[in-house]
C-alpha positions, 0 to 999 in steps of 0.5 A, spaced: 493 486 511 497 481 516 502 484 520 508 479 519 510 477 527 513 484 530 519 483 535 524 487 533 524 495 536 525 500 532 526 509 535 524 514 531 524 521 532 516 525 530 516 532 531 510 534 536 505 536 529 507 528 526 505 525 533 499 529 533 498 527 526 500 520 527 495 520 534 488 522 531 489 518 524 490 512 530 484 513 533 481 515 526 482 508 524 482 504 530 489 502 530 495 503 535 500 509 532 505 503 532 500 500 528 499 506 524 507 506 522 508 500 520 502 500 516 504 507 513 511 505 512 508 498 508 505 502 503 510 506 502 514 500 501 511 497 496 506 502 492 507 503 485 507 509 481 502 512 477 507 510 471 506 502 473 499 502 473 499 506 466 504 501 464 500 495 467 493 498 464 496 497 457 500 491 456 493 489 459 489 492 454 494 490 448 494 482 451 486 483 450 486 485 444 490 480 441 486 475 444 481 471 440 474 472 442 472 465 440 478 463 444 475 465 450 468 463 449 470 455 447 
């Protein structure tokens, strides 16, 4: 994933157990906690429920079943 360019500043406040947290997965990942964040948060933003995914999976599955195999093939 690309950060878009960081240069806005934003507090927020973490209980000592999150910012322990928020530390270790860091240094799990190679990754500043900051980074950690924005990624964390990016995800969050962006992801797509399991009903989105089922949902996509079947209109996948019905566009290819309504296809013509000789179509494909010419």
């Amino acid at each position: 994933m690309i950060l878009a360019k960081v240069d806005k500043r934003f507090t927020i406040l973490f209980s000592d157990e999150e910012l322990q947290l928020l530390k270790h997965q860091a240094d799990v990942r190679g990754l500043s906690s900051s980074e950690l964040a924005r990624v964390a948060i990016q995800n969050e933003i962006t992801k797509k429920t399991n009903y989105d995914r089922i949902t996509a999976l079947r209109r996948i599955r019905s566009l290819a079943s309504n296809m013509d195999i000789s179509e494909s093939e010419s």
